[in-house]
N, C-alpha and C positions, 0 to 999 in steps of 0.2 A: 313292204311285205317281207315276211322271214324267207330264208330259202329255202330251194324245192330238192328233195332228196330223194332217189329213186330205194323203193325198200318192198320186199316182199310181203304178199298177204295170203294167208292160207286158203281155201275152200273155203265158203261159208253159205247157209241155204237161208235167208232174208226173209221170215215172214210178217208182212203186215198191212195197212192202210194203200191201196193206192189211188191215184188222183192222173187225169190223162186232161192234160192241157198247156197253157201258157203262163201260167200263175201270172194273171195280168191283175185277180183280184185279192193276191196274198194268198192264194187257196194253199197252199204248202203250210206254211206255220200252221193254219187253222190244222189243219190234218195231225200235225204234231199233237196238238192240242186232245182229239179227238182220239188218240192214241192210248194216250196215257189213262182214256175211259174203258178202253178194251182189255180183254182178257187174248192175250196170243197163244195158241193153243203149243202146245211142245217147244215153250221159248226155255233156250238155254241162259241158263242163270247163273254157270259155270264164267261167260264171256258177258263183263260189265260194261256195255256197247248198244247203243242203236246206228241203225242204218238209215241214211237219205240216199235211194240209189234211184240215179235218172239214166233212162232205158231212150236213146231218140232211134229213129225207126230211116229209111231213104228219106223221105218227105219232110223230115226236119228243118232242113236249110229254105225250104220253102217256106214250109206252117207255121215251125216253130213250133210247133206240140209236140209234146213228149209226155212220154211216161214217168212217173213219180212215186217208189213207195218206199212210205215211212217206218221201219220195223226193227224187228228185233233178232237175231239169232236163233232158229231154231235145232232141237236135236234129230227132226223129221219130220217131212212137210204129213200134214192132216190128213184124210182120206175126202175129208169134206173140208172143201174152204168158202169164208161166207163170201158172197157177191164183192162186197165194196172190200175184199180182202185179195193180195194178190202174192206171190212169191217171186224171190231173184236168186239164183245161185250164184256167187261170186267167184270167178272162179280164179286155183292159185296162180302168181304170178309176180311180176316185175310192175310197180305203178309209182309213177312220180309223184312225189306227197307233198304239198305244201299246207303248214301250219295256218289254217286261218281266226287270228287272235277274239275275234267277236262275230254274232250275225251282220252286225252294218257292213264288214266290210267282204262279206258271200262274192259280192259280183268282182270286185277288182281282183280276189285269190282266185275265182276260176279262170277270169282274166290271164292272171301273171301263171298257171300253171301249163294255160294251152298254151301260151306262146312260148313256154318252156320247150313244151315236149315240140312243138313244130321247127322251133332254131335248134333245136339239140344235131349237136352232131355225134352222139353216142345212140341214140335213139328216136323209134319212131312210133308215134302210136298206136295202140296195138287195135286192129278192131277185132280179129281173130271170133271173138266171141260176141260180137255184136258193140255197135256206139253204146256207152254206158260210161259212167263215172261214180263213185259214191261219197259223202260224205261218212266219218266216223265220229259220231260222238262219242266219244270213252268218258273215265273219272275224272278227266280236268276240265268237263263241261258241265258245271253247279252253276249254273243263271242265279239264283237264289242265294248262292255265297257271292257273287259277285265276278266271275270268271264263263267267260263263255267261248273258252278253248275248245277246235275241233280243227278236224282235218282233211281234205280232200284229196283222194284217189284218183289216179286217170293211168290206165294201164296203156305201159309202153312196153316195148320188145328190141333189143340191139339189135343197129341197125347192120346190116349183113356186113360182113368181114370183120365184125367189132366183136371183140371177147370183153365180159364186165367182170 
């Protein structure tokens, strides 16, 4: 796995698709899929990015349900948002980011990023704003050219006496 580098992300208000379970039956990609048929209402098109952002709740480490939504950047959420449509504000901050080079290998880069942030001794995880984490698809994620570079987020916070 490449390494994990801790780097700033601005504010960002995430509208799109969401999905509330265990993706035990692939329900995530479908979602993806199911995306790219919608129209997002006030997506900003200034910022060439979708977002995977998973929301887990206390009952997590239990269930293993979580929240799932697949979207886009907006310049302002809607007044009306449709049912199966949900929003994430990102908010700015410090997140460990590790490159992960393809979809196959999702689970061992979310892997190698928590145990980043949990042995770190510069930092600790931030839940400040609730357990969440995001993926970033940016412009070096062309499935269709052959590349399916993206990047996973996990906000952390220096861990008290530590200046970064």
């Amino acid at each position: 796995m490449p390494k994990i580098e801790v780097k700033s992300h601005p504010e960002m208000t995430v509208l799109g698709l969401k999905y509330r379970g265990k993706n035990q039956e692939g329900e995530i990609p479908q979602l993806w899929g199911k995306l790219m048929e919608v129209e997002v209402e006030n997506r900003d098109f200034s910022v060439f990015a979708a977002y995977g952002i998973s929301i887990m709740d206390e009952a997590f480490q239990e269930t293993m349900v979580f929240d799932y939504i697949a979207g886009y950047p907006v310049t302002g959420v809607p007044q009306e948002i449709p049912e199966e449509m949900g929003t994430f504000t990102i908010p700015q901050g410090e997140y460990a980011v590790i490159t992960c080079p393809n979809l196959e290998s999702i689970s061992q880069a979310y892997d190698a990023v928590y145990r980043f942030v949990a042995s770190s001794e510069e930092y600790d995880h931030d839940l400040s704003a609730g357990d969440f984490n995001f993926e970033l698809y940016g412009q070096e994620f062309m499935p269709e050219e052959g590349s399916q570079k993206f990047y996973i987020y996990v906000p952390v916070t220096a861990k008290a006496g530590e200046s970064s």
